[in-house]
PALUMFI-531705 format. One record per residue (C-alpha): residue number from 1; residue in one letter; x, y, z. Coordinates in steps of 0.25 Angstrom, whole numbers, padded with zeros to 4 digits. Last residue first. Layout:
PALUMFI-531705
+-----+------+-------+-------+-------+
!  nr ! rest !     u !     v !     w !
+-----+------+-------+-------+-------+
! NUM !    A !     X !     Y !     Z !
...
+-----+------+-------+-------+-------+
end
This chain:
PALUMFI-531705
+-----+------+-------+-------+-------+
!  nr ! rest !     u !     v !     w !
+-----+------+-------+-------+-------+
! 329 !    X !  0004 !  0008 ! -0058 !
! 328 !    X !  0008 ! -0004 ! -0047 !
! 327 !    X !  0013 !  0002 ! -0035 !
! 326 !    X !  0026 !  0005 ! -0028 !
! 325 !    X !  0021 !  0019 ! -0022 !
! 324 !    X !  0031 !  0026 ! -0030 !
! 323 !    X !  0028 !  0018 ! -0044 !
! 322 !    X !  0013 !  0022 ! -0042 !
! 321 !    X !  0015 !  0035 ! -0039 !
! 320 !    X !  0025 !  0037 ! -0051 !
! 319 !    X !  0016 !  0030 ! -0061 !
! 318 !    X !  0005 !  0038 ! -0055 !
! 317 !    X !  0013 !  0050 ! -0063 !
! 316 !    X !  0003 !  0062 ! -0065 !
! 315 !    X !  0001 !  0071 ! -0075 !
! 314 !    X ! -0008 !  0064 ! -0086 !
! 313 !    X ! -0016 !  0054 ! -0077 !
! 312 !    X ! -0017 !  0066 ! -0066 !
! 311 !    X ! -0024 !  0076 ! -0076 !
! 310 !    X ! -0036 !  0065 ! -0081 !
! 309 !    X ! -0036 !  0059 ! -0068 !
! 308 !    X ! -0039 !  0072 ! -0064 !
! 307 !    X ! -0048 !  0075 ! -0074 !
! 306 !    X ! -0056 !  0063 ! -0071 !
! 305 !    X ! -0056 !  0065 ! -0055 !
! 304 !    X ! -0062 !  0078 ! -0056 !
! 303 !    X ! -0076 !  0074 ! -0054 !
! 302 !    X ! -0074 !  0066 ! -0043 !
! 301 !    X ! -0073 !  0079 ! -0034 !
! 300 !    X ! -0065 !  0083 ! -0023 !
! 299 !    X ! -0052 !  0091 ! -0028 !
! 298 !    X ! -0055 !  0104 ! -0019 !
! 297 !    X ! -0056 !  0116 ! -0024 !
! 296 !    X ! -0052 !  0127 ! -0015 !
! 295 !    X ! -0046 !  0136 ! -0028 !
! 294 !    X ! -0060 !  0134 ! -0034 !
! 293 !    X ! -0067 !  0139 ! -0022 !
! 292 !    X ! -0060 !  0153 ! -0020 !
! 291 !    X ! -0063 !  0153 ! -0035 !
! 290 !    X ! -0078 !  0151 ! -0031 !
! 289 !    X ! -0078 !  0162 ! -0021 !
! 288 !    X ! -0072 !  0172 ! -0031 !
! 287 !    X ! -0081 !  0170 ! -0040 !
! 286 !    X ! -0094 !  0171 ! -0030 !
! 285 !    X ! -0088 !  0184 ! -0024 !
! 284 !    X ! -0085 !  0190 ! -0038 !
! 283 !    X ! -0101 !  0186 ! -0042 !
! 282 !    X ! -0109 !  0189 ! -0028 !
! 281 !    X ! -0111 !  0179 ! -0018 !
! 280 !    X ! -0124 !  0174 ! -0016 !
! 279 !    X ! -0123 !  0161 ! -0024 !
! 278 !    X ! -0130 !  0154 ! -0033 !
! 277 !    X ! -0127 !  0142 ! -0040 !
! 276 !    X ! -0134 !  0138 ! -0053 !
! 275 !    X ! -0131 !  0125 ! -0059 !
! 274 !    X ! -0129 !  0122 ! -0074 !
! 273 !    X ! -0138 !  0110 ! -0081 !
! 272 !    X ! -0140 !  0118 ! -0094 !
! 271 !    X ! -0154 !  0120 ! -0093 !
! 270 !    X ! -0155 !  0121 ! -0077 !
! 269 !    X ! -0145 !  0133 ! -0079 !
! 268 !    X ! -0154 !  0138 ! -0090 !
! 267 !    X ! -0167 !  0136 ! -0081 !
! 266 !    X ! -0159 !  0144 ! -0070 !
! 265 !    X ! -0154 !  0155 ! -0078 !
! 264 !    X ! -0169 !  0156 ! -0085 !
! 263 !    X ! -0175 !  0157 ! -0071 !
! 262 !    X ! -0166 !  0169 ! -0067 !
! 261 !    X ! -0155 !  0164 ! -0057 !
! 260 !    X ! -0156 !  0167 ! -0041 !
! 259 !    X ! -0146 !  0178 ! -0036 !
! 258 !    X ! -0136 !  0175 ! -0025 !
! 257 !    X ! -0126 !  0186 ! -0030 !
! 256 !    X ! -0119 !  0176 ! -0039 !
! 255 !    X ! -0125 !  0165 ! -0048 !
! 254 !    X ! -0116 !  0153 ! -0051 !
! 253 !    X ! -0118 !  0146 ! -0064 !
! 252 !    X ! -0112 !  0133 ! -0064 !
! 251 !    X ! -0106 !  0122 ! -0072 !
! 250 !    X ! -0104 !  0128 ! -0084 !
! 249 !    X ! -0103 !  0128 ! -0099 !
! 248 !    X ! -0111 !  0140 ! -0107 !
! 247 !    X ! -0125 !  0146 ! -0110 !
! 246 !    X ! -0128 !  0146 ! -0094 !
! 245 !    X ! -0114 !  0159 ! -0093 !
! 244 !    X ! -0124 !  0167 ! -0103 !
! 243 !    X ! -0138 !  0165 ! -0095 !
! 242 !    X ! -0130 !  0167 ! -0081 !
! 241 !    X ! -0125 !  0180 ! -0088 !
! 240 !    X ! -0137 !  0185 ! -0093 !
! 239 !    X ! -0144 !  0182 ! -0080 !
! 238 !    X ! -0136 !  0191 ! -0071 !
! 237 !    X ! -0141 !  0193 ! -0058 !
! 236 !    X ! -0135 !  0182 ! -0052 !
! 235 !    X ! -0121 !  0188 ! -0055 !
! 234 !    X ! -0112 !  0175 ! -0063 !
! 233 !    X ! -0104 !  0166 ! -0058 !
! 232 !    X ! -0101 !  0154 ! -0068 !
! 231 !    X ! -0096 !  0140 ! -0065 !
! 230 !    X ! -0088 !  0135 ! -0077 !
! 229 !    X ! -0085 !  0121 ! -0082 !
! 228 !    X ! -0083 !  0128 ! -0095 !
! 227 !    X ! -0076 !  0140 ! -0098 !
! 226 !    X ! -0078 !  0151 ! -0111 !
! 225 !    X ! -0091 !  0150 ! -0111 !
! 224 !    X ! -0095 !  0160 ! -0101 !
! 223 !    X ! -0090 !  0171 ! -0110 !
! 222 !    X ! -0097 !  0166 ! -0122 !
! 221 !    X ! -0110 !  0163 ! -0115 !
! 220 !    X ! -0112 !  0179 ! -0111 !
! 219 !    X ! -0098 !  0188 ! -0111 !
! 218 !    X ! -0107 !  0200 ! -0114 !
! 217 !    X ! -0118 !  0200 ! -0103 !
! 216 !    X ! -0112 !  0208 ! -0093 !
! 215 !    X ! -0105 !  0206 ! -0080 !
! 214 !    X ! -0097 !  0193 ! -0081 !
! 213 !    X ! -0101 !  0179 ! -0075 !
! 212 !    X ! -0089 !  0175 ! -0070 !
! 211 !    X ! -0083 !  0161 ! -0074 !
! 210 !    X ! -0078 !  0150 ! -0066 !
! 209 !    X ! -0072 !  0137 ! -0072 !
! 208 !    X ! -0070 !  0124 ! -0068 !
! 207 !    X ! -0082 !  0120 ! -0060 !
! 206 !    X ! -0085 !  0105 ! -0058 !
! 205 !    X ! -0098 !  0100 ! -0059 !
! 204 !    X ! -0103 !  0092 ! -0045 !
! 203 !    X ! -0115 !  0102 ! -0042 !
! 202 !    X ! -0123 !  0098 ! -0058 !
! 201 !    X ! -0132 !  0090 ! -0049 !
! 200 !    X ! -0136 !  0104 ! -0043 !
! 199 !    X ! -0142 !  0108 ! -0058 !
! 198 !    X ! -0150 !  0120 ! -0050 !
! 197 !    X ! -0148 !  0131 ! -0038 !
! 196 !    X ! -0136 !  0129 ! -0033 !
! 195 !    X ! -0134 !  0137 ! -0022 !
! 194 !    X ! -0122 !  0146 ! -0018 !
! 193 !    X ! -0112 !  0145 ! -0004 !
! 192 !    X ! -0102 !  0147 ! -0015 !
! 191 !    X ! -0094 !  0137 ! -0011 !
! 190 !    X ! -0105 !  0127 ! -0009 !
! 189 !    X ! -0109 !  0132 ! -0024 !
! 188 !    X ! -0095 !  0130 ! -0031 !
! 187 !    X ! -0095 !  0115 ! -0024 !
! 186 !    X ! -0109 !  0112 ! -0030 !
! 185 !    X ! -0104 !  0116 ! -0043 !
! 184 !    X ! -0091 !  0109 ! -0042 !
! 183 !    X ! -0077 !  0114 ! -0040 !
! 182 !    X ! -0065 !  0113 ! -0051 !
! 181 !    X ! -0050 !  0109 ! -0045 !
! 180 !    X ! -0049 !  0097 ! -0053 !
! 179 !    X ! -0057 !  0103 ! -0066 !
! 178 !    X ! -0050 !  0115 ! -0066 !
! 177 !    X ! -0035 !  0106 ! -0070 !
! 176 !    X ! -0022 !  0111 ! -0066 !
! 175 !    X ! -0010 !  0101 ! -0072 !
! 174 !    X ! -0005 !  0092 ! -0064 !
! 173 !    X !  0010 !  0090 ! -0065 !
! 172 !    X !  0012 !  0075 ! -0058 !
! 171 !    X !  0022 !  0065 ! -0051 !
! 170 !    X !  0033 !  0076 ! -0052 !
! 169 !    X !  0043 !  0067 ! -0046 !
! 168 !    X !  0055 !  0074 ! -0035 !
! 167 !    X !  0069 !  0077 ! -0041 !
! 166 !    X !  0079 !  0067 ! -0038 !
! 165 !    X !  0086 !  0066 ! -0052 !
! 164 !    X !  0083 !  0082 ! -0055 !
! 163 !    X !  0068 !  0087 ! -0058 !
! 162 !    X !  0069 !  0101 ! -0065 !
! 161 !    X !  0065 !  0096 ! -0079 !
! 160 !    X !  0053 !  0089 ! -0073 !
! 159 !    X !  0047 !  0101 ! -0066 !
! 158 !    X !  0049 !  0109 ! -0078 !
! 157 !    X !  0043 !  0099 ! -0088 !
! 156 !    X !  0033 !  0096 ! -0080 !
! 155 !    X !  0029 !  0111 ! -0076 !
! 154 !    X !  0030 !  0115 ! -0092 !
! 153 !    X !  0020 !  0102 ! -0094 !
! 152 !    X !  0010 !  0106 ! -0083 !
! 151 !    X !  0010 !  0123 ! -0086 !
! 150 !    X ! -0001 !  0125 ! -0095 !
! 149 !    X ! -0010 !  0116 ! -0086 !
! 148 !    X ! -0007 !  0124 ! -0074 !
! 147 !    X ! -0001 !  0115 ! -0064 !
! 146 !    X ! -0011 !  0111 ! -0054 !
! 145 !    X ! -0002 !  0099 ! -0046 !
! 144 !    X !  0013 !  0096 ! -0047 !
! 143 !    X !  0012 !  0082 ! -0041 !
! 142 !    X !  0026 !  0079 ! -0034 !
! 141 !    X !  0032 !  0065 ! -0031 !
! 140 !    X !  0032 !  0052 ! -0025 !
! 139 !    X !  0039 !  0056 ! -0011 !
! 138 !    X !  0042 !  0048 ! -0001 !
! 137 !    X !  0055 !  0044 ! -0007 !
! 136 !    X !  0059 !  0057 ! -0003 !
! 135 !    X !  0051 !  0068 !  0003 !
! 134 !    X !  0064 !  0077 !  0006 !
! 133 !    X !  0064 !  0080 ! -0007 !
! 132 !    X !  0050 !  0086 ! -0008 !
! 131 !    X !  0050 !  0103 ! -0006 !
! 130 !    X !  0065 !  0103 ! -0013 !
! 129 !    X !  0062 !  0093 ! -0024 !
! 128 !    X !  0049 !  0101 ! -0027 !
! 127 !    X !  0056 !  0115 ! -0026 !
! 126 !    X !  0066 !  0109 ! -0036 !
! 125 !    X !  0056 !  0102 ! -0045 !
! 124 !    X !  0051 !  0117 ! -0046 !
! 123 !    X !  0037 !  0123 ! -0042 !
! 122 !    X !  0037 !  0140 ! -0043 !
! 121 !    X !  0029 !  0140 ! -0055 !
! 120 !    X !  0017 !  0134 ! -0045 !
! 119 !    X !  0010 !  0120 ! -0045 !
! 118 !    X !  0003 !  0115 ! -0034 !
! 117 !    X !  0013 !  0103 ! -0027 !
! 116 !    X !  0007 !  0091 ! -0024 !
! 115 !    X !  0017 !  0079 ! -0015 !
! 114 !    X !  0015 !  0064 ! -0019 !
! 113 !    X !  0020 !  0056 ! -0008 !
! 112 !    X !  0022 !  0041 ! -0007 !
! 111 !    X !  0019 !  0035 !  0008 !
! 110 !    X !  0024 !  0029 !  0019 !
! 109 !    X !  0013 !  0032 !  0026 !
! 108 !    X !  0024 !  0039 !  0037 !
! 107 !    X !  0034 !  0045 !  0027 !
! 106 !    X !  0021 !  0052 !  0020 !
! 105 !    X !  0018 !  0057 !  0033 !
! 104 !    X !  0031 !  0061 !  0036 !
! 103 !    X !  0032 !  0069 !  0024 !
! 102 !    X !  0022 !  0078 !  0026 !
! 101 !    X !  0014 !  0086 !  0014 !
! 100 !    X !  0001 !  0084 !  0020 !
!  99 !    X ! -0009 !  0072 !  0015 !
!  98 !    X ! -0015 !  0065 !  0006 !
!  97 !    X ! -0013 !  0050 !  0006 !
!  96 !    X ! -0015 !  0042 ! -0006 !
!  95 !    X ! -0017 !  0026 ! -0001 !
!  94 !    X ! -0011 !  0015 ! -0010 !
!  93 !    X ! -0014 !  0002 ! -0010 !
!  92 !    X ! -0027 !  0001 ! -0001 !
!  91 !    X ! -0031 ! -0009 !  0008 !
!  90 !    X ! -0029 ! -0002 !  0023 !
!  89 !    X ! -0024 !  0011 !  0018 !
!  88 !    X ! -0034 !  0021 !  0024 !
!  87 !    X ! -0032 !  0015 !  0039 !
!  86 !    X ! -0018 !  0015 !  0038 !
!  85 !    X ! -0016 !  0030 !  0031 !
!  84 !    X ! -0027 !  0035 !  0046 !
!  83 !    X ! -0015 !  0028 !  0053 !
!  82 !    X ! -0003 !  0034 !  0046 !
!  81 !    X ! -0010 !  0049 !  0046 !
!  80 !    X ! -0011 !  0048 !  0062 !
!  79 !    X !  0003 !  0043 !  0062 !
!  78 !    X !  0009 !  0054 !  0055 !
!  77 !    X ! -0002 !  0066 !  0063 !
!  76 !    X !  0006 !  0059 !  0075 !
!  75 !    X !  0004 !  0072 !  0082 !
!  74 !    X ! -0002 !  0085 !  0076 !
!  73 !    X ! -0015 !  0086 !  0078 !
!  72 !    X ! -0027 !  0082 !  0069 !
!  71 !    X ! -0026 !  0071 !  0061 !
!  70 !    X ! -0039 !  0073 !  0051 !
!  69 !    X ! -0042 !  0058 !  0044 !
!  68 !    X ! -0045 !  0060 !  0029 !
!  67 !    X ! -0046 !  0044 !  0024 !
!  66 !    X ! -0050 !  0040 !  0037 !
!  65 !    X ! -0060 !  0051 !  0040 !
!  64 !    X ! -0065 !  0048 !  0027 !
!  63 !    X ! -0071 !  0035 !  0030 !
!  62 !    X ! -0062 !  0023 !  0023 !
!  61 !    X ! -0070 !  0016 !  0012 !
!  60 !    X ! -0063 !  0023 !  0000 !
!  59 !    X ! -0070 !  0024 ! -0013 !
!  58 !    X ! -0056 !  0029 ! -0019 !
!  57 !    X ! -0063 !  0044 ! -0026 !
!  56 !    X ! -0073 !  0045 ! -0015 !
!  55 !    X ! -0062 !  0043 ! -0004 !
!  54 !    X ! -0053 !  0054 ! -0012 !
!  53 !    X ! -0065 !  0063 ! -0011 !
!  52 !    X ! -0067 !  0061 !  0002 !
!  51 !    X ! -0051 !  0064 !  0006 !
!  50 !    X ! -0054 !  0076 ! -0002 !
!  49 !    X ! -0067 !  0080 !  0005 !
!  48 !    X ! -0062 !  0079 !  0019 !
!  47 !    X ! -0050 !  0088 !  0017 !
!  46 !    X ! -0056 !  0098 !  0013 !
!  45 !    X ! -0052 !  0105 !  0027 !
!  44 !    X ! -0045 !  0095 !  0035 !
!  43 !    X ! -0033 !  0105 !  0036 !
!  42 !    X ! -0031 !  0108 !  0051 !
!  41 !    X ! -0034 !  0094 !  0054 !
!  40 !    X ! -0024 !  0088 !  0047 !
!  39 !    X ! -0027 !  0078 !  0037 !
!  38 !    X ! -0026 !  0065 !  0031 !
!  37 !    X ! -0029 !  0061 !  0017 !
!  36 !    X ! -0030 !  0047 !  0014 !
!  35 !    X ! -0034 !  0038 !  0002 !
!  34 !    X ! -0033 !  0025 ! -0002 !
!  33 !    X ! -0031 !  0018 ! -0015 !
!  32 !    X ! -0035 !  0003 ! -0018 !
!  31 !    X ! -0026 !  0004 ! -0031 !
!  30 !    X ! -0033 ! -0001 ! -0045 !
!  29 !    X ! -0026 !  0008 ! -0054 !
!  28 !    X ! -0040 !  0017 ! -0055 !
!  27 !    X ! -0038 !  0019 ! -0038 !
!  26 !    X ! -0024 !  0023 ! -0041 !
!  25 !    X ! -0028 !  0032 ! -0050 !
!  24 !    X ! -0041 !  0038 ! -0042 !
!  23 !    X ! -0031 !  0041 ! -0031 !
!  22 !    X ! -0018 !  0047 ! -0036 !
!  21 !    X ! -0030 !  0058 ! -0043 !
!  20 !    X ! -0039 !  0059 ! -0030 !
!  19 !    X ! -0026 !  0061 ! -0023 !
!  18 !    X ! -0019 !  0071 ! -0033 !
!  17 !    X ! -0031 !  0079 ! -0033 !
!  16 !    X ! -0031 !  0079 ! -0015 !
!  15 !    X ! -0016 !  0083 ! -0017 !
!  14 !    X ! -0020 !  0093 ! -0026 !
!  13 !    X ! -0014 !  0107 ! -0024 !
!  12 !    X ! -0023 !  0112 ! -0013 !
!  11 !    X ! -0013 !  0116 ! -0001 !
!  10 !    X !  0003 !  0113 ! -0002 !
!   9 !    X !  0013 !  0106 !  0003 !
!   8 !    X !  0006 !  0094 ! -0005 !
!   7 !    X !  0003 !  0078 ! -0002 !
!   6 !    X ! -0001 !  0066 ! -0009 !
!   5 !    X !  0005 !  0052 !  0001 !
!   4 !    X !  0002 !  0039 ! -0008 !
!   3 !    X !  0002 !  0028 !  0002 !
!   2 !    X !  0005 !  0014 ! -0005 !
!   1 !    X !  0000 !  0000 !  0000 !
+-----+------+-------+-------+-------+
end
């Protein structure tokens, strides 16, 4: 039995996507895959919902308080992650642990570690080796996580041509992708604090895009056109604009200033299957508030499994993970 330790200096870069990817392809190559994500007290927030997703994703039996145990204090926090690794293990072949970026816990699981770096200019193959040298054998490699798509083969090349005898493994360059950091209807509305008044089975669709509804009728359909996969705020006193933004792609239309559609929005919004939210913010307010969300997105939803498997299946090296936890690829 292998333990696959996922880890990060850093705040939201990925590890919980790196997890769901790692996890799905083992568990399509046959391995009975474990899961568990220890925490500090201090930073349980979300948490929960990550290590419940993952739990969904591998149909584990284990309750979740064993898969996402809170240590609280701060002695013996090793040992206490060791048991809560033994009771998650018993009959798997590999379990992923995410966790914080400690050696000794790693040291103590004897455990493989895949460390998640967010991508910034300032990242080198030297900066890497000096963060990470001291992790040894222990460590598998790096995953350089949400590079911009123009930017992947350049950051390869770059990262690969700096790499001495003994530099550290680039597992993966990830390229950003909306879709895996993209919220759902019924997520933007319990943001918002809004209602949603019609099409509530559509809650589960993803938002990609965010568009304004701008303040005079000119840009109409042609304007709104220009993404898909949008939600669109637009002044609840404005009509036109609803109307124009309805004639093209979306997932949602989002009215501000807590103002009730016109009959012929709504029965348009009914026609095309788009759900109405509205809320009682006014328009800059609502915008701003939903971008705060968008950074905050949590990687949670089954629904961007595919394009994940889809970025990680072209990026990343399982090969390496599966030759440096001694198993069968």
């Amino acid at each position: 039995m292998a333990a696959l330790y996922v880890t990060s200096l850093a705040e939201g870069v990925g590890k919980t996507t790196i997890c769901a990817g790692l996890a799905k392809h083992l568990l399509s190559n046959g391995q009975k895959v474990g899961f568990l994500k220890p925490i500090l007290a201090k930073e349980a927030e979300g948490s929960d919902s990550d290590a419940l997703f993952i739990k969904q994703i591998l149909s584990l039996d284990e309750p979740l308080d064993s898969i996402c145990p809170v240590i609280s204090g701060q002695d013996k926090v090793v040992n206490r992650i060791r048991e809560a690794y033994d009771q998650v293990s018993r009959g798997k072949d590999v379990v992923i642990v995410e966790g914080v970026c400690e050696r000794s816990i790693v040291e103590a699981l004897d455990a493989r570690a895949i460390i998640v770096e967010g991508y910034s200019r300032e990242l080198s193959q030297v900066k890497l080796n000096n963060s990470y040298q001291d992790w040894g054998e222990y460590l598998l490699g790096i995953v350089l996580n949400k590079v911009p798509r123009s930017q992947v083969e350049s950051v390869r090349n770059e990262i690969t041509s700096q790499r001495g005898g003994d530099g550290i493994k680039i597992l993966g360059v990830l390229p950003e992708d909306r879709v895996l950091f993209a919220l759902s209807v019924g997520e933007l509305a319990r943001h918002l604090q809004g209602e949603i008044l019609n099409c509530t089975e559509k809650s589960g669709e993803l938002v990609e895009n965010l568009m304004l509804g701008a303040m005079t009728v000119d840009p109409g359909p042609e304007y709104f056109g220009r993404k898909t996969n949008k939600a669109v705020v637009v002044r609840g006193e404005r009509p036109d604009m609803q109307i124009a933004a309805l004639e093209t792609s979306m997932r949602c239309l989002i009215l501000s200033g807590n103002t009730a559609p016109i009959p012929a929005v709504r029965y348009r919004a009914e026609d095309k299957n788009v759900p109405i939210i509205v809320v009682k913010s006014d328009t800059m307010a609502t915008v701003m508030a939903i971008e705060n969300a968008l950074n905050k997105a949590r990687f949670n939803q089954e629904k961007k499994l595919p394009k994940l498997t889809e970025i990680m299946e072209k990026h990343f090296s399982f090969q390496t993970v599966y030759q440096g936890l001694g198993m069968a690829s």
